[in-house]
Every structure is written in structure tokens, then in C-alpha cells.
C-alpha positions as CSV (number, residue, x, y, z in Angstrom):
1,X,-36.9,20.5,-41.3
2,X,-33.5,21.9,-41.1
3,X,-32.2,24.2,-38.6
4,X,-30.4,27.8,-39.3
5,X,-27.3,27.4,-38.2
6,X,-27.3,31.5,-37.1
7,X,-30.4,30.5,-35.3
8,X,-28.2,27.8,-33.5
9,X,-25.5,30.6,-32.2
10,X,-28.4,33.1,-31.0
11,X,-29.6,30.4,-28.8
12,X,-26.3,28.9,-27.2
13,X,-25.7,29.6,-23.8
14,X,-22.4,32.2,-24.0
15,X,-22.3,32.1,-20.4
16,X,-20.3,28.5,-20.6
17,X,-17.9,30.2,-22.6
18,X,-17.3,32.7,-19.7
19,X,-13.5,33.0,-18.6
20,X,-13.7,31.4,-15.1
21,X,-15.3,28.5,-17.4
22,X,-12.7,28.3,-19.8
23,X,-9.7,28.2,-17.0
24,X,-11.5,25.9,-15.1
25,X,-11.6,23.4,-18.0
26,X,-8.1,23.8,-18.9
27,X,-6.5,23.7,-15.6
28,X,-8.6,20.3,-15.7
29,X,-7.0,19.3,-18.9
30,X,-3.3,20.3,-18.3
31,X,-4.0,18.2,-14.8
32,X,-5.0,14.9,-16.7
33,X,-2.2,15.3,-19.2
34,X,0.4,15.2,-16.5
35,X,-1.1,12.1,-15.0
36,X,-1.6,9.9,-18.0
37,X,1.5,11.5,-19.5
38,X,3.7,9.4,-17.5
39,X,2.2,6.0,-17.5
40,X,1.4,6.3,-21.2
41,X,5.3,7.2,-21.9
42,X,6.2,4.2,-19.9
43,X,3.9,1.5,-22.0
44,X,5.3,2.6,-25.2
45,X,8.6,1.8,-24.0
46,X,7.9,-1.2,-22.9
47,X,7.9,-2.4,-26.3
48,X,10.8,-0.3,-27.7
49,X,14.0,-1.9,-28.4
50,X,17.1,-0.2,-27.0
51,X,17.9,1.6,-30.0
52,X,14.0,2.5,-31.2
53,X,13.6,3.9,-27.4
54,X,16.9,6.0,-28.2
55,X,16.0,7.6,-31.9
56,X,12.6,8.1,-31.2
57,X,10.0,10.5,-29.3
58,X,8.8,9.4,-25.8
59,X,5.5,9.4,-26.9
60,X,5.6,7.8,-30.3
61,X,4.3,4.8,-30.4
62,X,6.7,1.5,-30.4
63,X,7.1,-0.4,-33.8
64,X,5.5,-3.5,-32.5
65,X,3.4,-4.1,-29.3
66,X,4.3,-8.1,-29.6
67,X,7.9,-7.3,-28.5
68,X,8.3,-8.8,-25.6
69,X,12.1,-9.0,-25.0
70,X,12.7,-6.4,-22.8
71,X,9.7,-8.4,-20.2
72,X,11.5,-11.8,-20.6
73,X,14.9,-10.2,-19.7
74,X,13.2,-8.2,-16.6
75,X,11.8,-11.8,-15.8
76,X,14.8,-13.5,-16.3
77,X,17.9,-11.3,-15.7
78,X,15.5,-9.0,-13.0
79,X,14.6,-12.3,-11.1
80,X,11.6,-10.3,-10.7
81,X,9.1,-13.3,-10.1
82,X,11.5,-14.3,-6.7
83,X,10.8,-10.2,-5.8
84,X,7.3,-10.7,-6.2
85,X,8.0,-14.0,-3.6
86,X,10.2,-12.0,-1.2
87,X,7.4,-8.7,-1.1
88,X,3.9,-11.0,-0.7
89,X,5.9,-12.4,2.5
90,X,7.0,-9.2,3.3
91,X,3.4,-7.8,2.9
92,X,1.7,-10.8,4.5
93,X,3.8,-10.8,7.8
94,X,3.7,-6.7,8.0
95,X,-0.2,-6.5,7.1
96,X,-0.8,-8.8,9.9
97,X,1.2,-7.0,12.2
98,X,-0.3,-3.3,11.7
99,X,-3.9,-5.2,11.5
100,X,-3.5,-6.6,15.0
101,X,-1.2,-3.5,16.5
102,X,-3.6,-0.7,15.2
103,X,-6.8,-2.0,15.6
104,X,-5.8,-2.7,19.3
105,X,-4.4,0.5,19.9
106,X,-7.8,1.9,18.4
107,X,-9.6,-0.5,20.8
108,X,-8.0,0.5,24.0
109,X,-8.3,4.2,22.7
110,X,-12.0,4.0,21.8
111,X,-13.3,2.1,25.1
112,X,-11.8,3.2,27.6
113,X,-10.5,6.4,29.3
114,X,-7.2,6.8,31.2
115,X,-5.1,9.9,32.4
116,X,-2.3,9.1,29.3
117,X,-5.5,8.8,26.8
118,X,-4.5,12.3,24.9
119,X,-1.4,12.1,25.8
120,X,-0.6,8.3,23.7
121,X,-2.6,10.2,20.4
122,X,-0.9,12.9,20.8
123,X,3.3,11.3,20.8
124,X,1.6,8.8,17.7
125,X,0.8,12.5,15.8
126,X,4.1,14.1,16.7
127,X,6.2,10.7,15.6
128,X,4.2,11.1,12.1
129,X,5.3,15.1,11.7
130,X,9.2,14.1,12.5
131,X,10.6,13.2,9.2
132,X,12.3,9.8,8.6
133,X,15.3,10.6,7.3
134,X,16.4,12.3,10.7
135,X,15.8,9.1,13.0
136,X,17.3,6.6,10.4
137,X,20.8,6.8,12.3
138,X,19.4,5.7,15.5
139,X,16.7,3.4,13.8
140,X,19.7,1.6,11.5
141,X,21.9,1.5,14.8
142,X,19.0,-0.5,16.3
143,X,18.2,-3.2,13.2
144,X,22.1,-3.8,13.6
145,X,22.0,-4.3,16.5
146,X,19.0,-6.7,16.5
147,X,20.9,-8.8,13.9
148,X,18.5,-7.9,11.3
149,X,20.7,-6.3,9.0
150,X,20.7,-7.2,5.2
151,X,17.7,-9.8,6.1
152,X,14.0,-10.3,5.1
153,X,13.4,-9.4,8.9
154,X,14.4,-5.8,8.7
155,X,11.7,-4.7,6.4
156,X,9.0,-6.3,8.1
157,X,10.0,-4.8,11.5
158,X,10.3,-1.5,9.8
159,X,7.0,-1.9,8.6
160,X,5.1,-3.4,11.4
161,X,4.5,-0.2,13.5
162,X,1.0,1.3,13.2
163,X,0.7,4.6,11.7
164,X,-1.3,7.4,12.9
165,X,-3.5,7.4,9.5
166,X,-3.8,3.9,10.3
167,X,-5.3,4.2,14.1
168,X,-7.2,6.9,13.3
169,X,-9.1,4.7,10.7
170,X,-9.8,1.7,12.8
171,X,-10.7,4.6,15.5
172,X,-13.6,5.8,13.9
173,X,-15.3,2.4,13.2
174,X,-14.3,1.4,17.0
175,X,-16.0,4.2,18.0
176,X,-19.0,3.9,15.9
177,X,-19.4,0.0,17.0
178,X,-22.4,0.0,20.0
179,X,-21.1,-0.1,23.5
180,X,-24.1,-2.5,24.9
181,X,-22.2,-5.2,22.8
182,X,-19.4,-4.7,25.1
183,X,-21.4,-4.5,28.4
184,X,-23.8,-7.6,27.1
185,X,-20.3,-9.7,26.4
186,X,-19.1,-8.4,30.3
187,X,-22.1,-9.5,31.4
188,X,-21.5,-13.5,30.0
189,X,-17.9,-13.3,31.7
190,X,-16.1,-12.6,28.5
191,X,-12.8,-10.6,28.8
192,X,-11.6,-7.6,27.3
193,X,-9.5,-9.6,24.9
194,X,-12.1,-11.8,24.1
195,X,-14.8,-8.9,23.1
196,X,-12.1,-7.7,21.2
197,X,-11.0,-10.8,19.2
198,X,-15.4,-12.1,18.9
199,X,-16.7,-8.7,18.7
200,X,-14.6,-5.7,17.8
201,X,-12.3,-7.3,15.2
202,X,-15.0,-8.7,13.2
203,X,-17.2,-5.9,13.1
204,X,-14.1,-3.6,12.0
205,X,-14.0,-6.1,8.3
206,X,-14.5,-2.4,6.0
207,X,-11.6,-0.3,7.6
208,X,-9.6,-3.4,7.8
209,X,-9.9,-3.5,4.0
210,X,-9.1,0.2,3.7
211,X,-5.5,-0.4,5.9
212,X,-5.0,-3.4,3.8
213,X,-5.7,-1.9,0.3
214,X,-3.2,1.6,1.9
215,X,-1.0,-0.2,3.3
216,X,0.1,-2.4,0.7
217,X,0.4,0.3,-1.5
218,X,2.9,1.9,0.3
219,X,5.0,-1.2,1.3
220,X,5.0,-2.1,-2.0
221,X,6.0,0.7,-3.6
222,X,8.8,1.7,-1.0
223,X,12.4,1.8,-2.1
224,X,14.2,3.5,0.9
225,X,13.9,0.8,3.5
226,X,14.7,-2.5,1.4
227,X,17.4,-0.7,-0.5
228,X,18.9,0.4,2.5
229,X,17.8,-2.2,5.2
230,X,18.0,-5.2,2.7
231,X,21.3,-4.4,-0.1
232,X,22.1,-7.6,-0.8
233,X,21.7,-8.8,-4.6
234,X,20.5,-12.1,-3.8
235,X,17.5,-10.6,-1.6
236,X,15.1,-8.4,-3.6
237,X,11.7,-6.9,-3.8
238,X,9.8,-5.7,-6.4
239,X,11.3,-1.9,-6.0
240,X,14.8,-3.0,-5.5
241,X,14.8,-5.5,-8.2
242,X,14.6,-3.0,-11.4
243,X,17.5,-1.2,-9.9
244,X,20.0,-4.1,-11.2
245,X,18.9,-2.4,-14.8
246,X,20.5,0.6,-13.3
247,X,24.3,1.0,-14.8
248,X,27.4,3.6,-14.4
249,X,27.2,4.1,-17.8
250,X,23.1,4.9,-18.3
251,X,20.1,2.9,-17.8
252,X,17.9,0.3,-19.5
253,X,15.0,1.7,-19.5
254,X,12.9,0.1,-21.8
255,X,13.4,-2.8,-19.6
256,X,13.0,-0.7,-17.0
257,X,9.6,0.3,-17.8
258,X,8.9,-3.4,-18.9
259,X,9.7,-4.2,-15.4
260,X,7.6,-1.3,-14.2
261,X,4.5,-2.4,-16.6
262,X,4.4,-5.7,-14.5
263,X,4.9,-4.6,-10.7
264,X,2.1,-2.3,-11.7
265,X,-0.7,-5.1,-12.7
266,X,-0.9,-6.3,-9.4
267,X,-1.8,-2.8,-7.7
268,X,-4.2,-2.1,-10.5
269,X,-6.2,-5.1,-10.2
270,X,-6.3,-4.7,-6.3
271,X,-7.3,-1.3,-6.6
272,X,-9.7,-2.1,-8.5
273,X,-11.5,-4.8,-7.2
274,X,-11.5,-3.6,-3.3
275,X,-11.9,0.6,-4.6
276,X,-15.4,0.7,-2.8
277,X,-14.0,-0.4,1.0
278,X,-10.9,2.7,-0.1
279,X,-14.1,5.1,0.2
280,X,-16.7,3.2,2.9
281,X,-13.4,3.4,5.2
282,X,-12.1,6.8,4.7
283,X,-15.3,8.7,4.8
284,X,-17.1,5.7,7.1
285,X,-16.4,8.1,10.7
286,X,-17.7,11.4,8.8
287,X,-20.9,9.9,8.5
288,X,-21.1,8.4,12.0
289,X,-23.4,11.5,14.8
């Protein structure tokens, strides 16, 4: 049995087809362009020789996908497998350090009460709203001083202060974790560092996660501080270390995105795996009454 196709038209639904409908969608599809847009531009040169990624469109696709020169001169040239040394040390010692530092601060914040309570929240809001760039005189005057300049060190210090986003997480699970367990510890003569080490910080696994998995991102995608904190040639991270592909005369940047290509696996595949704690941490104090 065949079907009139003028039959067909009587019976669709025109009210998809309404206007609101049709901008929706588009807006939709102009918005995934310009994301994958980027990423995709940057693949195909990652295969382009220096002259094919000159003469030819962005997005046309590169002669060969099995060209892998411009990866074995980011590897070799780059140094890029030391960066990816220097930032997993980097990210170890600093993910350790806002671990411990905000899920502390969330601790003291979320079981007890004290006159400066409001008052410490408050100055940790404020110090997120004042930009960076207008403290950086007083904060570079300070790594100087410390000796820290132009080493490893600087970084990590720079990054070892717990955020606001960062207290407020672990403050929601802190505050959804049963007081009793605290009083029952009290009551077997355990201290207030000890419930927090045996009971709080093992209880707050998810949203530890979460800071982990946002963290990281952001530590290892920063320029700013290693390029300014940590110049030096002979000390890189992953950021820093495709800007020696940088020249006064243009850049390389097939290489470039070669190099980008590879700093971006490992954030994919970490996203990726741990992408359900992102969520169960974010939304976990929405949920809790």
C-alpha cells in the first residue's frame, strides 16, 4: 500500500515549522558550529605541512592524516613530554593543597558557629570579585621576595589557595554529612581533627572528585602564572611550552596545533572518565532539604 505523498503534507504538524521553532533550532546550530569549528580547524592542521597549512582553507582537510612531523618536532624541539613532568608535579602538590585547605575551611564553616563566621565567607567572596591583574604587583613583590621567583615553587604557591567555588563545594556536602557522627565520635574522645581526618574527609570522596576534575582543568590550562612566575626556557609546562613555536617573524602553527592535539588528550580522557562526580558535586547541595 503506498502512501499519497499530498496526504503526507495535510497531516504534518505545521506548528513545528512555526518561527520561534525555526530560531530556536538555528541559534542551536550556529552555537555548535562555533564550538566544534575551532577544535576541528586545529586537527586538520595538525597534519598540514607548513606550506599545505599556508595555501589552503582552514577547514580543508590535510593531504595525509599519517603525517606526523609536526608532533615529533613538538615532542622533540617543544620538550613537551618534560612539561607534561613539570605540570603533573605542579598539579599533584597544588591539588593536595586546595584538597586539604578548602575542605577544612568548609569544615570549620559547616560545624561550627563563631562571631567572624559571615564575616570569613564573606572577604573569600569579595577576594574572588577583585580581578587578578590588579593585585599581581603586590603578589609578584611577594614570590620575590620569598625567593620563589623563576622556580617550580611559585606556581604551586599561586595555586594552592582555595577558591570560593571551591569552599562552597565541599560546604554543601559538609553540611549535608549527619551531625550525630560528630557528637558519637565526641563522645569516644576523638578530636575535632580527628572527626575530620576519619569522618568528614572520607565521606566528602564525590565533591573531592569534582575540585579535582575543576581544578585541574584550570591549572592546566593556565598561561598567565607560569609565563610570568616561571620564564625561564629550561622550566616549562604544558601551556608555556608551545609558546617556544612562537617567533618575531610569525608562528608555527601547524606544530602549534600538533602540540595542542596532545595537551588536550589528557583532559579529554579525564573528563570523560570522572564526568558523572562533575554533575553529583555541582548539583549534590541542591538536592540536599
Amino acid at each position: 500500500m503506498t502512501t499519497n505523498p499530498t496526504t503526507s503534507l495535510k497531516n504534518l504538524n505545521w506548528k513545528v515549522l512555526n518561527p520561534w521553532t525555526v530560531f530556536k533550532y538555528c541559534t542551536l546550530l550556529v552555537g555548535s558550529l562555533v564550538v566544534l569549528i575551532p577544535p576541528v580547524v586545529v586537527f586538520f592542521s595538525a597534519f598540514k605541512t607548513k606550506e599545505e597549512y599556508l595555501n589552503t582553507s582552514r577547514v580543508a582537510l590535510p593531504e595525509s592524516f599519517l603525517n606526523w612531523a609536526n608532533f615529533e618536532k613538538v615532542l622533540s624541539i617543544g620538550n613537551l613530554d618534560e612539561a607534561f613532568g613539570t605540570t603533573l608535579l605542579i598539579l599533584s602538590l597544588s591539588l593536595i593543597g586546595n584538597t586539604l585547605l578548602g575542605s577544612m575551611v568548609a569544615y570549620i564553616l559547616g560545624r561550627f558557629d563563631f562571631k567572624l563566621k559571615n564575616t570569613i565567607l564573606g572577604m573569600y567572596v569579595v577576594a574572588m570579585l577583585i580581578p587578578m591583574v590588579t593585585t599581581q604587583v603586590a603578589t609578584f613583590q611577594v614570590i620575590n621576595g620569598l625567593g620563589l621567583y623563576n622556580t617550580i615553587f611559585a606556581p604551586i604557591v599561586m595555586y594552592l589557595g582555595a577558591d570560593v567555588m571551591v569552599i562552597y563545594i565541599f560546604l554543601q556536602f559538609v553540611q549535608g554529612i549527619p551531625k550525630e557522627l560528630d557528637e558519637a565520635a565526641r563522645l569516644d574522645g576523638a578530636s575535632y581533627f580527628r572527626i575530620y581526618w576519619s569522618i568528614i574527609l572520607p565521606l566528602l570522596k564525590p565533591a573531592i572528585v569534582t575540585v579535582v576534575i575543576i581544578r585541574t582543568i584550570y591549572i592546566y590550562n593556565d598561561f598567565y602564572i607560569p609565563f610570568l612566575y616561571m620564564p625561564s626556557r629550561k622550566i616549562s609546562v604544558v601551556s608555556t611550552a608551545l609558546y617556544k613555536f612562537m617567533g618575531p617573524f610569525g608562528a608555527q602553527w601547524n606544530v602549534i596545533s600538533a602540540g595542542v592535539i596532545l595537551v588536550l588528550i589528557p583532559t579529554i580522557v579525564l573528563f570523560l572518565v570522572l564526568q558523572r562526580y562533575i554533575y553529583a558535586g555541582v548539583t549534590g547541595g541542591a538536592v540536599k532539604g
